[in-house]
N, C-alpha and C positions, 0 to 999 in steps of 0.2 A: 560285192561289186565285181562286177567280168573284166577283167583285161588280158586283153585292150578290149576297149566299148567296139559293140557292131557299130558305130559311126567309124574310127578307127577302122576297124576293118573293112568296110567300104568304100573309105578312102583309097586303101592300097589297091583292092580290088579295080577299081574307076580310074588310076592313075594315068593308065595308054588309052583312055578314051578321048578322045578327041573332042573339043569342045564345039556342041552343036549336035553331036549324034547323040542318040540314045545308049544312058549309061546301060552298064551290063550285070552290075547291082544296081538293084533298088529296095530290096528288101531285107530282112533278117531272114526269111524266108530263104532266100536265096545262100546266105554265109551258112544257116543250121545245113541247109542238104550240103556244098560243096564239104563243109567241114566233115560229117556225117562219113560222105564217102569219101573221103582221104582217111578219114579213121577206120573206116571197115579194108581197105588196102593194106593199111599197116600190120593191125590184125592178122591179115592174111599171109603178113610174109612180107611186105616191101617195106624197103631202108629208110628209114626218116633221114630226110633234108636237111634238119638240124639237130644240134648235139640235143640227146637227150640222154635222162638216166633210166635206170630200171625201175624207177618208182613213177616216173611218167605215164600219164594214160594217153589211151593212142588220140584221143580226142585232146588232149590238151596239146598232144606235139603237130595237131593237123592246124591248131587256130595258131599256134606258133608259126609252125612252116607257111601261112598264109598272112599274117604279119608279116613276116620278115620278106614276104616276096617271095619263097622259094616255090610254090605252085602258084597257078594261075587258073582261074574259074573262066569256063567258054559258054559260051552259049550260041542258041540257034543251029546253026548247021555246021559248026565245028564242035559242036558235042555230039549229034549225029557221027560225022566222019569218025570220029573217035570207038564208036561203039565196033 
């Protein structure tokens, strides 16, 4: 069993959406890529957001840091700006 469930995590993800707009998850689809590339970041050299040990894998510290709120998933045209 995954924890926390992609429901769980979509929750966090949807929390500053405003009710009435269009969420900014809707899919698993959507949690596997942000997670995905917040893991390939770490990998690369950038500091996780939350304590983690050396036996952590970077994917499990991305769905951590995304639980707890400590990144945030964009979409539209502030993932553009972003690039």
């Amino acid at each position: 069993m995954l924890h926390p469930s992609y429901s769980d995590l979509m929750k966090v993800a949807n929390k500053d959406v405003e009710e009435g707009e269009n969420k900014l998850v809707n899919s698993r689809y959507s949690i596997v890529l942000a997670t995905a590339r917040r893991a390939r970041q770490i990998i690369s050299g950038s500091e996780p957001y939350v304590a983690a040990d050396e036996k952590s894998k970077p994917l499990s510290i991305a769905v951590e840091e995304l639980h707890r709120a400590r990144v945030k998933i964009v979409g539209g045209e502030e993932a553009e700006a972003e690039k």
